[in-house]
Each structure stands twice: as structure tokens, then as C-alpha cells.
C-alpha positions in Angstrom: -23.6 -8.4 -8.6 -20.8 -8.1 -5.9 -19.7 -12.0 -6.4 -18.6 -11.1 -10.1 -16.2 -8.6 -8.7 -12.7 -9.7 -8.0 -9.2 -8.5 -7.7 -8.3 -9.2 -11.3 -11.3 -6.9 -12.5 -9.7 -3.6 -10.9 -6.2 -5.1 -11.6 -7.2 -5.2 -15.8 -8.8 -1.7 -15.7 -5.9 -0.2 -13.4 -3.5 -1.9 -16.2 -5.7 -0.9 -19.0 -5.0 3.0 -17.5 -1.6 2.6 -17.2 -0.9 0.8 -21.1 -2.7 4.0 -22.4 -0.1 6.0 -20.2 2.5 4.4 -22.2 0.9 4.8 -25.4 0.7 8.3 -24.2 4.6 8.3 -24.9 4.4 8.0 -29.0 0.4 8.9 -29.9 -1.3 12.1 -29.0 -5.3 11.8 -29.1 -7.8 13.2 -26.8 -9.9 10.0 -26.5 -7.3 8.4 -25.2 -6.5 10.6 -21.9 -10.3 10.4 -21.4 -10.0 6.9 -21.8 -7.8 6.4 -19.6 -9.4 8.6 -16.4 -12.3 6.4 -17.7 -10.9 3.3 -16.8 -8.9 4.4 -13.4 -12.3 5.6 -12.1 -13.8 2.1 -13.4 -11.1 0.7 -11.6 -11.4 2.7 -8.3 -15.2 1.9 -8.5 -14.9 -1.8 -8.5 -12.1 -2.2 -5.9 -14.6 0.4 -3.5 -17.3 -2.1 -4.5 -15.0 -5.3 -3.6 -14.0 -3.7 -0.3 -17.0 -2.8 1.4 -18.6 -6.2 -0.1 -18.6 -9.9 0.9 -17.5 -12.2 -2.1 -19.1 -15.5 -1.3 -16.8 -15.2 2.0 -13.6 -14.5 0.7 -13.9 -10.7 1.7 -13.3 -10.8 5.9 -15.5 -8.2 7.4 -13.6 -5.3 8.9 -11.6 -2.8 7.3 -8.6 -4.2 8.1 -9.0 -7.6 9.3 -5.9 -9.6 7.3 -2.7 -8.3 5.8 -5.2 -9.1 2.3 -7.2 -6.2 2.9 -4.0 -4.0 4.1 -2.9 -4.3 1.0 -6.0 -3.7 -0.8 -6.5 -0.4 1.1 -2.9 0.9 0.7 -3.4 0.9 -3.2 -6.9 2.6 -3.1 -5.7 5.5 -1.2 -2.8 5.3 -3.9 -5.4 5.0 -6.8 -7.9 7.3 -5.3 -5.0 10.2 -5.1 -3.7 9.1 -8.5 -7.6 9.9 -10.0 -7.4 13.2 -8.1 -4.0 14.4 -9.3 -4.9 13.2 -12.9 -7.8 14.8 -12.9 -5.9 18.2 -12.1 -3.5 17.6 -14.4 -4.1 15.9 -16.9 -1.3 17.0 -18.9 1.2 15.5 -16.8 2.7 11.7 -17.4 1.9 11.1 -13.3 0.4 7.6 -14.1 3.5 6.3 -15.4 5.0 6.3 -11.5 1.9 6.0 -10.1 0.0 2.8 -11.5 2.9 0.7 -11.3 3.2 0.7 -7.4 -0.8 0.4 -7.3 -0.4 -2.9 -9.3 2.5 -4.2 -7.4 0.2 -4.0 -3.9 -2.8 -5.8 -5.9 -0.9 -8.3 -6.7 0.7 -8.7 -3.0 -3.2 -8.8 -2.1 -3.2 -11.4 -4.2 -0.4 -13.5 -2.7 -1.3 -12.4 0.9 -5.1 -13.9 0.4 -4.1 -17.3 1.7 -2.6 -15.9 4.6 -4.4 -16.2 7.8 -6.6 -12.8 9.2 -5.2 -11.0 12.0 -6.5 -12.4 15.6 -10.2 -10.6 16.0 -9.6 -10.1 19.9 -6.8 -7.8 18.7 -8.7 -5.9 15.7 -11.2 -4.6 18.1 -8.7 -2.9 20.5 -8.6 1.0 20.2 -4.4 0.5 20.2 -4.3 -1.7 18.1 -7.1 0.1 15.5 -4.7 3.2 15.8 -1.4 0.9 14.8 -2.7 -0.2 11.7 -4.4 3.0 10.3 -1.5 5.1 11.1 0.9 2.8 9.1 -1.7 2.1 6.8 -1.6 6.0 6.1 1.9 6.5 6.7 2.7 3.7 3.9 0.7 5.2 0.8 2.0 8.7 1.8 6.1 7.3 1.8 4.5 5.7 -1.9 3.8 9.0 -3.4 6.7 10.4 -1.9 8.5 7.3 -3.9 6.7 8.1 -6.8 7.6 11.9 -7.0 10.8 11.3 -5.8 11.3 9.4 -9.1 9.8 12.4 -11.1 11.5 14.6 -9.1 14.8 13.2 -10.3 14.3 12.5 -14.1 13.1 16.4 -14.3 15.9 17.1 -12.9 18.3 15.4 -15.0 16.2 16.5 -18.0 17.2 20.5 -17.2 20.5 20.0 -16.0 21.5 17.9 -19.6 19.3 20.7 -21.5 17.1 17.8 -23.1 14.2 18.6 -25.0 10.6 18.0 -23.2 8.5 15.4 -25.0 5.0 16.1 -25.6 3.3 13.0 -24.3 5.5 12.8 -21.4 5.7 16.1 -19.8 6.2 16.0 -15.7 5.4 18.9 -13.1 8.2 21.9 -11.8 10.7 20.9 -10.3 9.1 23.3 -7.7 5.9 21.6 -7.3 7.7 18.4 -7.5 9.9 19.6 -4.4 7.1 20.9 -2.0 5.1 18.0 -2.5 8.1 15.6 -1.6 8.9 17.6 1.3 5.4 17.7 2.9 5.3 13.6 1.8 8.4 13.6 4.3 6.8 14.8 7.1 3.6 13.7 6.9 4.9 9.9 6.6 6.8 10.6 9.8 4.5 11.3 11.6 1.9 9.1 10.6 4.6 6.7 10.9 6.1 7.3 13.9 2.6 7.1 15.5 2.4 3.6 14.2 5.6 2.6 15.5 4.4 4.1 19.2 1.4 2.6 19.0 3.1 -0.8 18.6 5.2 -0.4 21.2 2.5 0.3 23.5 0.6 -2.6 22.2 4.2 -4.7 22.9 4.3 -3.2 26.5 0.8 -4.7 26.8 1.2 -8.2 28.7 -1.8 -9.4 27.1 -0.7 -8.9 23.4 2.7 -9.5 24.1 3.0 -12.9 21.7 6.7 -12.1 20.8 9.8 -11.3 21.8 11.4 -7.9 21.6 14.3 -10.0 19.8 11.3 -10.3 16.9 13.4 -9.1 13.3 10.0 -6.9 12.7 10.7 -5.0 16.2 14.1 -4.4 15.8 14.2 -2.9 12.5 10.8 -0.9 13.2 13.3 0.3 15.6 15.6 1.3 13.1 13.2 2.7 10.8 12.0 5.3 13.8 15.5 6.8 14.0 15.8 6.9 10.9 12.6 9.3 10.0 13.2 11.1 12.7 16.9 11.4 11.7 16.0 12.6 8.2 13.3 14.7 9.1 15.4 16.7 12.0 17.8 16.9 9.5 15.8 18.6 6.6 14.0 20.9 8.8 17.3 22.1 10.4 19.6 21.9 7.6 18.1 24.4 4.9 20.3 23.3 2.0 18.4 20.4 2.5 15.0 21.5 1.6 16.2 21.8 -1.8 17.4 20.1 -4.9 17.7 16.4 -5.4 18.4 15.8 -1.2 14.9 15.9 -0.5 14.5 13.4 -3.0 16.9 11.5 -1.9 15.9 11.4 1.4 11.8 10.2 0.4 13.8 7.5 -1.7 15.3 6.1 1.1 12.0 6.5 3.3 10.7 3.6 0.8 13.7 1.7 1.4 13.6 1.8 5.0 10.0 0.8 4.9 10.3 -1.8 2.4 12.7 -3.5 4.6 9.8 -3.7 7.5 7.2 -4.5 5.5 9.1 -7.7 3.9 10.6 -8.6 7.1 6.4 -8.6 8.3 5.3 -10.1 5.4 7.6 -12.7 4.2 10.6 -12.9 7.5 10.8 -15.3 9.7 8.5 -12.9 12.5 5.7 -13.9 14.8 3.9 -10.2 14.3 0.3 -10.3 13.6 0.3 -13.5 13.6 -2.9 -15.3 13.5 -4.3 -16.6 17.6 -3.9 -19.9 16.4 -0.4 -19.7 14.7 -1.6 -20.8 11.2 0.0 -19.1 8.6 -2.4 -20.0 5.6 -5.8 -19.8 6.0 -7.5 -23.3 7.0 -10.7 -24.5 4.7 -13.5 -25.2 7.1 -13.8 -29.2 7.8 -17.2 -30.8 7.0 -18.2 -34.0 9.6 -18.3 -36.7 8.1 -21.5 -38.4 6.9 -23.2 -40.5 9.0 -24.0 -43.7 7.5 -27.9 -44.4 7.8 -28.9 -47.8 10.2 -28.8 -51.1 8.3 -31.5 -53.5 9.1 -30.6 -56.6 10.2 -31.7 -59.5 8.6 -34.2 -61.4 10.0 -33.6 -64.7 11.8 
């Protein structure tokens, strides 16, 4: 049952969820919201399936064993919390800002299947366990921040202009839109900030120390720490700042800052988590040759 499952399977039903979003926009009809919680939690429970499973191998055991299954684990907690939030509102157009980024890490799984696994010795280290679930955790939250942020900003726009509120695409309070951006904030500091620690310590560590602190990924992980903790000693001492669209300003450019890192990792010219051989594409297992059977020589 499990080798039937792949990454296009969730990606359809996650898409299917997020056209009926859309259609949301000009058609009201029951079925169709129920349809489309239907298929998100189809979707959710075929990527659970693919990532606790092994398909035929491709799967690498671990829960995070290869930037592959980072990605896959980033957009379930991002689905998962979509479901959730759908579920308790379902009158709300949240899947229109939350599907797409889903989608977007699905198909960076995708891509990043080819890539070589992270080096076991280095998986099974506490520190290095610690790095990648904090910014695992820190990433999907700086998402929804994204994502609200977003929502944040068109509702805002919306009251200020005085524009009438369409049916199908109705978005929370600007209130509840504003707390939840805020806590995003500090939560995704933290979590991030943890991360960064953590690989520092890990970089301090002769015997994982594989690259130089000239490395693009360490110097603009660098730069990504003062910045969170820039913006987030700024909006808890400057009040002003807890409110209107400067929160949502500042969650904005949380995903910027992050995306910088996390293409300079993924796609820069950086020796981080690297594989222990170097490879940067997985390596297809080689066979031995055949050994030809004894010929007989001809009698004489």
C-alpha cells in the first residue's frame, strides 16, 4: 500500500483544496467547503503515510535525514495547522495564503530528492538533532507569520479604502490578524535563534567543523540573528510597534531574511550539511559485474 504513495499524490489533493479555495471566490455551496477540508485531510493523511513509510527505498529512515525530508516536514506542520485553523474557521479565505507556500515546499522536496542525505555520524548527535528541529520549527512558524502578514495587510487596505467585504473571500479582524502575527514573531525568534546557537556550537566543535567560518551560509545566519533579535527588541520595547501594519511588516521581512539563508543552503555555493563524502546528488548503488562462467577447453 505505502509504495503507491508519492509526493505527487498529497501535492494533487493539497492543489485540489486550494482550486476549490479559489472557486470559493465566485460560487457559494456548502459541498464545496466540505470538499475541500475533505481533500486537505486526504492530503495530510497521505503525506503522514509517506513520511513515516519506506517507498521501495526512496524514503531515508530518520525524521530528518536529507534536506528531502526537511522539506517535507516543514509543509506538514504548515498543512497540519492550515487543517486546524480551517476547521475553526471555516468561514475565512485562510487557504488562499496558506496552500500556496505548502505547495511551493513540495515541490522543493521534489527538486531536493536527488540531493545527497545529511552525513548519519552527524544526525545522531544530540546538537546537531536540536539544530535541525529548532529551525525546522522556527521556519513553518516565520511561514504563517508570512502568510498572515499577507492577510494582515489586504484587510487592512480593504478598511482603510472602505471596500465592500466579498462573501467568498472574507479574512479574520484585523485584531486577531495582529496577535497572531505578533506571537508568530517571537516564537520564530526564538526557535530560531536556538537554531542558529546550536550551529554555532556544532561549528565550535573540531570534529564537525567541515567549513570555514567564511562559509556564505554562516555569515548571513549571522545576519539573520541580529536581525530577529533586532526586530523583536524593537517591538517589544517600542509600543507603537505592536500595532498596525509594522508588525506585519516586520514578519514580512522575517521571511525575507530567512529566505536568503535557506537559498544560500540550498542552492549557494556552501559546504553546510554537506554529505561525508562531498557528493551533491545522490549516487545509484553500483552492481559487480557478472562474472563470466569457465569455458572448457577443447580437448587436444
Amino acid at each position: 500500500m505505502l509504495s503507491g504513495i508519492t509526493i505527487f499524490c498529497f501535492a494533487a489533493s493539497y492543489g485540489v483544496a486550494l482550486l476549490l479555495e479559489i472557486v470559493r471566490l465566485f460560487f457559494r455551496a456548502q459541498m464545496r467547503a466540505i470538499l475541500s477540508v475533505g481533500f486537505m485531510a486526504a492530503g495530510l493523511i497521505a503525506h503522514t503515510i509517506y513520511l513515516v513509510g519506506e517507498q521501495n527505498g526512496l524514503v531515508e529512515a530518520g525524521p530528518i535525514s536529507s534536506w528531502h525530508h526537511w522539506c517535507l516536514i516543514v509543509a506538514w506542520v504548515l498543512a497540519a495547522t492550515y487543517l486546524a485553523m480551517s476547521l475553526t474557521n471555516p468561514q475565512t479565505a485562510l487557504g488562499l495564503f496558506m496552500i500556496p507556500p505548502i505547495l511551493l515546499l513540495l515541490g522543493m522536496a521534489y527538486w531536493m530528492d536527488q540531493v545527497a542525505p545529511f552525513d548519519p555520524q552527524n544526525r545522531v548527535r544530540p546538537l546537531q538533532i536540536i539544530h535541525g528541529v529548532l529551525l525546522l520549527a522556527g521556519t513553518a512558524t516565520v511561514f504563517l507569520g508570512f502568510a498572515t502578514g499577507i492577510m494582515y495587510l489586504i484587510q487592512s487596505y480593504r478598511l482603510k479604502h472602505k471596500m465592500l467585504q466579498r462573501e467568498g473571500f472574507k479574512l479574520p479582524s484585523l485584531e486577531w490578524l495582529q496577535n497572531f502575527n505578533r506571537r508568530t514573531m517571537i516564537v520564530s525568534t526564538c526557535l530560531l535563534a536556538g537554531g542558529l546557537l546550536a550551529g554555532v556550537l556544532l561549528k565550535i566543535d573540531r570534529e564537525t567543523s567541515s567549513f570555514p567560518w567564511s562559509d556564505p551560509v554562516v555569515w548571513s545566519s549571522g545576519l539573520l540573528f541580529l536581525w530577529l533579535v533586532a526586530a523583536t527588541t524593537f517591538e517589544l520595547i517600542y509600543k507603537p510597534a505592536r500595532q498596525g501594519q509594522k508588525i506585519a511588516y516586520l514578519t514580512l521581512a522575517n521571511f525575507l531574511f530567512l529566505g536568503l539563508v535557506l537559498g544560500l543552503i540550498l542552492f549557494g555555493p556552501t559546504q553546510h550539511a554537506r554529505a561525508a563524502n562531498g557528493q551533491a546528488t545522490k549516487q545509484p548503488i553500483e552492481q559487480p559485474a557478472p562474472v563470466a562462467p569457465p569455458t572448457e577447453e577443447a580437448p587436444a
